[in-house]
C-alpha positions as CSV (number, residue, x, y, z in Angstrom):
1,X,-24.0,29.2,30.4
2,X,-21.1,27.1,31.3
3,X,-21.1,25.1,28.0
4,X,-20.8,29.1,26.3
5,X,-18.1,30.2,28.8
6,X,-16.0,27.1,27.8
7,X,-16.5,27.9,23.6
8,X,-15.5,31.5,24.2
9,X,-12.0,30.0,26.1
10,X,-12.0,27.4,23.6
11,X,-12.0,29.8,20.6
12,X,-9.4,32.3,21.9
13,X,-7.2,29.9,23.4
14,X,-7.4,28.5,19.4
15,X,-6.8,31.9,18.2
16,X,-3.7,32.9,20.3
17,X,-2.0,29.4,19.0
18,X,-2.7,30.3,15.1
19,X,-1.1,33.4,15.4
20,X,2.5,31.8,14.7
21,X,0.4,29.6,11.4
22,X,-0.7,33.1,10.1
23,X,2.5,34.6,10.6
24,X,4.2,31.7,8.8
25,X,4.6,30.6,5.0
26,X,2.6,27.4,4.9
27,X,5.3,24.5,2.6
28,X,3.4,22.4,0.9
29,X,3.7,18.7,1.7
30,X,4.5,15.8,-1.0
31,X,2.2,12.7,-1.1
32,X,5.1,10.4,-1.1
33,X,6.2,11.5,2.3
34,X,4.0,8.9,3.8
35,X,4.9,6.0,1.2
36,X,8.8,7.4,1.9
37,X,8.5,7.2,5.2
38,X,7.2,3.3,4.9
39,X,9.8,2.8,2.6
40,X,12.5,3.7,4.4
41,X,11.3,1.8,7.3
42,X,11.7,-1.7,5.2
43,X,15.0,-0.5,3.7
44,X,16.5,-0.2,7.7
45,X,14.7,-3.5,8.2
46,X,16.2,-5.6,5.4
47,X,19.8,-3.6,6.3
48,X,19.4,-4.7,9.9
49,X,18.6,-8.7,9.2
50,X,21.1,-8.3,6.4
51,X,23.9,-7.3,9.5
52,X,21.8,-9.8,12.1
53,X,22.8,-12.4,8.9
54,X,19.2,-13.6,9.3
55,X,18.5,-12.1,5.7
56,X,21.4,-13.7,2.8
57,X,23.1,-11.2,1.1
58,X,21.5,-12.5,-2.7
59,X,17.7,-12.0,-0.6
60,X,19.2,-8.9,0.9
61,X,19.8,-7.2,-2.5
62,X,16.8,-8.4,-4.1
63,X,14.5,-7.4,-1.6
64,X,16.8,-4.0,-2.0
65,X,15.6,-3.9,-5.3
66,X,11.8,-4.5,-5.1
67,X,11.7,-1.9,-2.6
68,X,13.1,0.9,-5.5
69,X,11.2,-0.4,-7.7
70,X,8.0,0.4,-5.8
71,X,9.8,3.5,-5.2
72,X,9.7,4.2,-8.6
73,X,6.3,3.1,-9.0
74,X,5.1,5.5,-6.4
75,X,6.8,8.8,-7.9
76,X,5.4,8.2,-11.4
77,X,1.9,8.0,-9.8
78,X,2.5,11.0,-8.1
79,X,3.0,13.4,-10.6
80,X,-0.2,13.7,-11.5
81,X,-0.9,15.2,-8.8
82,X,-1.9,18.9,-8.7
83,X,0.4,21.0,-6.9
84,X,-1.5,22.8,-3.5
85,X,-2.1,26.7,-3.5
86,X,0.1,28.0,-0.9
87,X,-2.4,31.2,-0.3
88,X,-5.0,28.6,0.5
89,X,-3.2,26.0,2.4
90,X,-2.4,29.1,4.8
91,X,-5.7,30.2,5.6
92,X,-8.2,27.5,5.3
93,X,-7.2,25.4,8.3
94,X,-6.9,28.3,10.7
95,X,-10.6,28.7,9.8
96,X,-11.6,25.1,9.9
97,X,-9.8,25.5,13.6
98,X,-12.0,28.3,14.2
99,X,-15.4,27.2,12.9
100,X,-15.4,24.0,12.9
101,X,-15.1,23.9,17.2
102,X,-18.1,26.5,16.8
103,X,-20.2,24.5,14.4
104,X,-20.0,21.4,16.5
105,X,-20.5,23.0,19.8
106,X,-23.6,24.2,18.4
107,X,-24.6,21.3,17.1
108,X,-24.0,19.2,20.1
109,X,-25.9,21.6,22.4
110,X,-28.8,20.9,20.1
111,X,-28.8,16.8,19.4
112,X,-25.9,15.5,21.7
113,X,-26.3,12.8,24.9
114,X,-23.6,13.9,27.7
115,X,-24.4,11.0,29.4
116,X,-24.1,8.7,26.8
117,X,-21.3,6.0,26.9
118,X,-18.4,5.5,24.2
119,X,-19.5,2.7,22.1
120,X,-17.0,-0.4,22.1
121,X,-14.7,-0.7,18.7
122,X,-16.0,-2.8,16.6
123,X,-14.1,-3.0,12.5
124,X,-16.7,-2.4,10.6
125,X,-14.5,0.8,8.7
126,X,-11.7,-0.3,7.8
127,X,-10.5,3.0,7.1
128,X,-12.1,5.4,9.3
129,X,-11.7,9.0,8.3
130,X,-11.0,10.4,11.9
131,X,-8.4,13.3,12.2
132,X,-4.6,13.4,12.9
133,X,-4.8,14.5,15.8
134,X,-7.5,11.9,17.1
135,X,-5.5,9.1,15.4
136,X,-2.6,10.4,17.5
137,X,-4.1,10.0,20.5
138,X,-5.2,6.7,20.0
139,X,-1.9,5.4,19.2
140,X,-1.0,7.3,22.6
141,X,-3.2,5.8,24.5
142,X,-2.8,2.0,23.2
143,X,0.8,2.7,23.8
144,X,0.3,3.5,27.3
145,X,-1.7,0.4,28.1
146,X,1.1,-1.5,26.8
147,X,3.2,0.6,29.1
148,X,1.2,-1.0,31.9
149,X,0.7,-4.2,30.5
150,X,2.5,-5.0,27.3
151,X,0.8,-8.5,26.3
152,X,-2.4,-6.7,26.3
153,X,-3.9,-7.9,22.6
154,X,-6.8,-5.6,22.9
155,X,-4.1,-2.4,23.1
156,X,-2.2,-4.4,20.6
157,X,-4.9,-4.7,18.1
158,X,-6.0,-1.1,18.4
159,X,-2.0,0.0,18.4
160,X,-1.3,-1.9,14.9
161,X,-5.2,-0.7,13.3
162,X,-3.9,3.2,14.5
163,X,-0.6,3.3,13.1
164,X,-2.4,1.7,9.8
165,X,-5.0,4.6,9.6
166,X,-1.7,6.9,10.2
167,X,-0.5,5.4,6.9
168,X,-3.1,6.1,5.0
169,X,-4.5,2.1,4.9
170,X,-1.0,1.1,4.6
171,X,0.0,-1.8,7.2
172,X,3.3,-0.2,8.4
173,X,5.9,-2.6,9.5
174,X,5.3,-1.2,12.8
175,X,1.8,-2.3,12.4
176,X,2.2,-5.8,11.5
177,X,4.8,-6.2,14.5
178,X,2.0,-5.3,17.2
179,X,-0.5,-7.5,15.3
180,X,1.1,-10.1,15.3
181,X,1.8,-9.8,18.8
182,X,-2.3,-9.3,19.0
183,X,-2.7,-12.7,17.0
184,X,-0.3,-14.2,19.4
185,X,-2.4,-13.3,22.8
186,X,-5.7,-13.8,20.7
187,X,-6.0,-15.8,17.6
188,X,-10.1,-15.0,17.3
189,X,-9.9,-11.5,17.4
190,X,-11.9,-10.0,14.2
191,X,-10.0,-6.6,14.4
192,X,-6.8,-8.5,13.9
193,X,-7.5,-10.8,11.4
194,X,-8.6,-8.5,9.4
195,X,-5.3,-5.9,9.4
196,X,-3.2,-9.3,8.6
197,X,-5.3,-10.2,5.9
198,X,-4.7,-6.5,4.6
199,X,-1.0,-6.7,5.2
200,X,-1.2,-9.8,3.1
201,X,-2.8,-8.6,0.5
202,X,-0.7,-5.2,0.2
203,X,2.5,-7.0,-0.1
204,X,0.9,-8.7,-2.9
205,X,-0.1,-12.1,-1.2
206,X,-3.8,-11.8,-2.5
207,X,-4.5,-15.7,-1.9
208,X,-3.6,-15.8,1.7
209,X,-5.4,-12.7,2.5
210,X,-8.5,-14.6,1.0
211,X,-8.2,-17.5,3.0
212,X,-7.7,-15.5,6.3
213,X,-10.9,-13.1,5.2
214,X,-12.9,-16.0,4.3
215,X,-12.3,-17.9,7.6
216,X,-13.2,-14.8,9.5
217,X,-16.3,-14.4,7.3
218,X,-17.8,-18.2,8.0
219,X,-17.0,-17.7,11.8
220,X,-18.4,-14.4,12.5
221,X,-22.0,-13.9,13.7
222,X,-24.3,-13.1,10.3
223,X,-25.1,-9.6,12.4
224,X,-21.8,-8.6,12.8
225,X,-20.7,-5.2,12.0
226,X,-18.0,-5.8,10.2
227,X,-19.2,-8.1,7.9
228,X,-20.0,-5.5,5.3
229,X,-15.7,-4.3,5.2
230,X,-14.8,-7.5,4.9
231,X,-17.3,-8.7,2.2
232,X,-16.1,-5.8,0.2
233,X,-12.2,-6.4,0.7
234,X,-12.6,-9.6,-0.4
235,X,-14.6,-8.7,-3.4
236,X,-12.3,-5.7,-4.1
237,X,-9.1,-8.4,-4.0
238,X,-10.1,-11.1,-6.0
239,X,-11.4,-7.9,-8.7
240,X,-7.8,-6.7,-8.2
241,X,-5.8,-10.2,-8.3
242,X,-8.4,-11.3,-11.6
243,X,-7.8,-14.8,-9.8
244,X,-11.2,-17.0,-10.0
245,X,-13.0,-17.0,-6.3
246,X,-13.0,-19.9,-4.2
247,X,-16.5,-21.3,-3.3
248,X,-17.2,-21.1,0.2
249,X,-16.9,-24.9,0.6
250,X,-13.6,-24.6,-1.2
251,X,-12.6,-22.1,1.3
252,X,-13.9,-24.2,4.2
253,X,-12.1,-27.9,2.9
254,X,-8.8,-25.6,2.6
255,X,-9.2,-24.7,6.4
256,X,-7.8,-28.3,6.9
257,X,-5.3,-28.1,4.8
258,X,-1.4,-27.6,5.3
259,X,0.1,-23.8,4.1
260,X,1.7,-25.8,1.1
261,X,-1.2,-27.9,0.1
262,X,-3.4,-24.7,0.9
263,X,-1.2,-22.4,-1.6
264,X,-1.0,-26.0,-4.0
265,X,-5.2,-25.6,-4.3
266,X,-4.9,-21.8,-5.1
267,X,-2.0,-22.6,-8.1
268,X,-4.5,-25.1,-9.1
269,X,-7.5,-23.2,-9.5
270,X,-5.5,-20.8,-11.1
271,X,-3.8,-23.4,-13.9
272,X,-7.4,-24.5,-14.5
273,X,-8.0,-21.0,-15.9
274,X,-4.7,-21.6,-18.2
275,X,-6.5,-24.4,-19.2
276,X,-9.6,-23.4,-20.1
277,X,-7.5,-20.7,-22.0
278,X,-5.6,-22.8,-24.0
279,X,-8.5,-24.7,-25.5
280,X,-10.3,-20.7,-25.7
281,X,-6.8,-18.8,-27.1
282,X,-9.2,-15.6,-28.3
283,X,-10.7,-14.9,-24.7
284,X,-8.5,-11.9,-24.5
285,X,-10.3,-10.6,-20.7
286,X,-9.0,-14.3,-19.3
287,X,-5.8,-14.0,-20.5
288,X,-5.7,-10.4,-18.7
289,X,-7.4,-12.3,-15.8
290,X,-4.6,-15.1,-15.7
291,X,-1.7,-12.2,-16.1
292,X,-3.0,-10.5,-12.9
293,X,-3.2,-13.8,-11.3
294,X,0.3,-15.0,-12.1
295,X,1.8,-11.9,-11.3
296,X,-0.1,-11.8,-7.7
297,X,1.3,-15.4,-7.1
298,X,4.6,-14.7,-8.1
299,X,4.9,-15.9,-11.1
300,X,6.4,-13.3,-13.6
301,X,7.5,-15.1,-16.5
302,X,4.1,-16.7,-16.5
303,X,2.1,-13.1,-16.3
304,X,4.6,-11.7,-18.8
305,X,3.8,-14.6,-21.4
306,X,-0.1,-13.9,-20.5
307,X,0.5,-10.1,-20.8
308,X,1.6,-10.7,-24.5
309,X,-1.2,-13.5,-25.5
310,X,-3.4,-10.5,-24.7
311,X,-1.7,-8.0,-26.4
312,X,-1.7,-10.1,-29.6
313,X,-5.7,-10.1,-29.8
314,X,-5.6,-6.2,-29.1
315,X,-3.2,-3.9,-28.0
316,X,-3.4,-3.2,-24.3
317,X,-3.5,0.1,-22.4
318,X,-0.6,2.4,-20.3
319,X,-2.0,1.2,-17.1
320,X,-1.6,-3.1,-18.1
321,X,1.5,-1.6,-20.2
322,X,2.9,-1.1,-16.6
323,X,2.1,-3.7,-15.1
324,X,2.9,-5.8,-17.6
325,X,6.4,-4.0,-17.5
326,X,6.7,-4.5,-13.8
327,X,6.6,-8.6,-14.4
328,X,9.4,-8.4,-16.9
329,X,11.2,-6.1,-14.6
330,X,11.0,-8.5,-11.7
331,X,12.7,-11.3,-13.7
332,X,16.0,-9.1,-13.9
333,X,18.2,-10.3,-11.3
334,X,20.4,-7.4,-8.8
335,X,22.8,-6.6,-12.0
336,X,21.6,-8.5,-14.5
337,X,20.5,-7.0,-18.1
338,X,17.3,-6.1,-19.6
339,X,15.6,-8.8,-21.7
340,X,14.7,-7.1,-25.5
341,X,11.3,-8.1,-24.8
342,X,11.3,-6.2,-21.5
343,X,13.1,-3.4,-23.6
344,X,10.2,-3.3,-26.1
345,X,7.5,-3.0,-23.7
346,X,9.3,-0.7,-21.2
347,X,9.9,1.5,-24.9
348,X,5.7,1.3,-25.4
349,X,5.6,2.6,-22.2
350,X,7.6,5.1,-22.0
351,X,5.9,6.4,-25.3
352,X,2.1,6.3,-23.3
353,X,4.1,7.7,-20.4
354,X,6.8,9.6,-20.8
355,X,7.6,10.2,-17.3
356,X,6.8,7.1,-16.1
357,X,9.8,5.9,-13.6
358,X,10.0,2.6,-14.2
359,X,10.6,2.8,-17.6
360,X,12.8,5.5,-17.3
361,X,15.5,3.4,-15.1
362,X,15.0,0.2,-16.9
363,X,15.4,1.8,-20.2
364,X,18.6,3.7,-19.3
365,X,20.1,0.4,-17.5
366,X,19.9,-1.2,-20.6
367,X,21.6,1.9,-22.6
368,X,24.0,1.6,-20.1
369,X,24.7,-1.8,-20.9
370,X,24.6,-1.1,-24.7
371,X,26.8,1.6,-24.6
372,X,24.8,4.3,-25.5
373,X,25.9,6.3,-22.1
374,X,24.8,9.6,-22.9
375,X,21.1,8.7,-23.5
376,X,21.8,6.5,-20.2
377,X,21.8,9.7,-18.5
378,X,19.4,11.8,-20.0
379,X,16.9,8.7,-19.0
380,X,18.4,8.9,-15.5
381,X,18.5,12.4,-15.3
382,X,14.9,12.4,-16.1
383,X,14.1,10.3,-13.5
384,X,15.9,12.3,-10.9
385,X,14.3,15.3,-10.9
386,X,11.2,13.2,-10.9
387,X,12.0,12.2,-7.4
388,X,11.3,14.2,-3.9
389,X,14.4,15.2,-2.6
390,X,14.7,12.8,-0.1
391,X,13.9,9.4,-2.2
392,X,16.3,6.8,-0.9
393,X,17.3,5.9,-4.5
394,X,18.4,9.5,-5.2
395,X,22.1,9.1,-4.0
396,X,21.9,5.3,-6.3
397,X,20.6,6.9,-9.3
398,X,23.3,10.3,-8.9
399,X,25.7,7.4,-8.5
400,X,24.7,5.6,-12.1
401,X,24.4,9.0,-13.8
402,X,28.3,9.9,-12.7
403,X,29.2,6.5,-14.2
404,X,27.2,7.4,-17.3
405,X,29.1,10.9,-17.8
């Protein structure tokens, strides 16, 4: 009777607090607010070691630079996306508030264990689909341990794995700082590793995140639960990086070695794939493989010249179009011009894409530079009303597009 009694409270006291949500017109929400939010972040960060003069102005700007860039990247990708219906944005969550506290009453009074204990976290989801508000607590609660007892790396680790699932699986900076604190206070824990090895890869260090997943892998129990997630990261990596996998004794001799003769043994595995493709010139899927690997390391003059052995065996798709764009793109230094050959393939890619933001700023840079002002702007223009309102290139690009006009 009680368990009833506390669903009726339960459901009004719900009630009364959507009353205002009914009575209010529901905005709709941009996907890029999270990514903006991120971004933003590292733009204050590089601005702050910039004035701490721990960052030199030339790294300062660059890292400027590749921040807009992904900027870009991330608005193109976005428009795709379908724009919510405001009718049912307003009503549907008031009645998932409603039912869903109903539904799993009901189903708890049927199959539930009030006795039963929490279980202990173990990472076995990397992403786990739990709500906001549930997320929220947990970073509330870790944050309140560290309150008591700020060297605490258990707190630390579930602090920096919170605020990653608040990003959508995107290792904040705010993240990284409390797991590296965790690493600090506890080298061995598997939770931790793991979000590094994630940071690592997102910030396109795939080959260090491989060597950190690896080392977790030979060193955890063969039952452990997160075995599975980390198997599959480091599959979905080397998929994404097209770099050839290290064998697991590989992995294990490079355990001993320094960070430089560690990254030396990657570059190498990677130029014995250049190799093999300069004695097979028509295996178009390796030179694909060796762009994506060059361009992971670093190396964007070398994954631009792979990019176009490709091309020349058959013409590649928008989506290696882009990236292939992106690797000319990063050899242009703060200023500096276009290369024509990043000018033709930006052009091929504007064609596939019209509204694709990266091509749009390159291109109209190097109209700038050309002269040809007017089409400068229109590029520009273009891109600007691409962006959310509060992109932190706007006030850049509405700078350009005045010196355009």
């Amino acid at each position: 009777m009680l368990e009833f009694l506390l669903a009726a409270l339960t459901t009004a006291t719900v009630a009364a607090l959507l009353i205002p949500l009914l009575r209010s017109r529901v905005a709709a929400t941009d996907r890029l607010d999270n990514d903006l939010a991120v971004y933003r972040d590292q733009l204050a960060e590089v601005e702050r070691e910039r004035a701490a003069g721990t960052l030199p102005e030339p790294d300062a700007a660059a890292a400027k630079i590749e921040i807009e860039r992904r900027i870009l990247t991330a608005a193109e990708r976005d428009q795709a996306a379908p724009a919510p219906q405001a009718t049912l944005h307003r009503y549907l969550p008031p009645a998932l508030c409603l039912l869903v506290p109903l539904f799993a009453l009901g189903l708890y009074l049927s199959i539930g264990h009030p006795g039963l204990p929490s279980a202990p976290f173990t990472p076995e989801r990397a992403m786990p689909d739990v709500p906001a508000a549930r997320i929220a607590e947990v970073i509330a609660a870790a944050r309140a341990r560290l309150a008591q007892n700020p060297d605490d790396p258990q707190a630390l680790s579930a602090l920096g794995e919170a605020l990653t699932v608040e990003a959508n699986g995107t290792v904040t900076p705010a993240a990284l700082e409390a797991l590296n604190k965790a690493l600090a206070k506890n080298p061995d824990d598997p939770r931790t590793l793991f979000y590094l090895g994630l940071h690592e890869a997102q910030s396109g260090d795939s080959a260090a995140a491989l060597t950190r997943w690896r080392a977790l892998e030979a060193r955890s129990p063969p039952d452990a639960p997160w075995l599975p997630t980390l198997r599959a990261e480091i599959q979905r990596v080397v998929r994404a990086s097209g770099a050839p996998a290290p064998t697991q004794e590989q992995m294990q001799a490079m355990q001993n070695l320094s960070p430089a003769d560690r990254q030396q043994a990657i570059r190498g595995m990677v130029e014995g794939l250049d190799a093999k493709l300069r004695d097979n010139p028509n295996d178009r899927d390796g030179w694909l493989r060796l762009a994506n690997a060059r361009r992971v390391l670093g190396e964007a003059d070398k994954a631009a010249e792979a990019y176009a052995k490709a091309d020349t065996l058959e013409p590649v798709d928008a989506r290696i179009l882009a990236d292939w764009a992106e690797a000319h793109v990063r050899q242009v230094p703060p200023g500096g011009a276009v290369s024509p050959a990043a000018v033709a393939v930006l052009q091929r890619l504007e064609k596939a894409e019209p509204n694709n933001g990266l091509a749009l700023f390159y291109l109209g840079a190097a109209d700038f530079a050309a002269g040809r002002k007017q089409e400068a702007a229109r590029r520009w223009k273009t891109l600007l009303a691409l962006l959310p309102p509060d992109a932190p290139i706007r006030g850049m690009l509405e700078q350009k597009i005045r010196e355009a006009e």
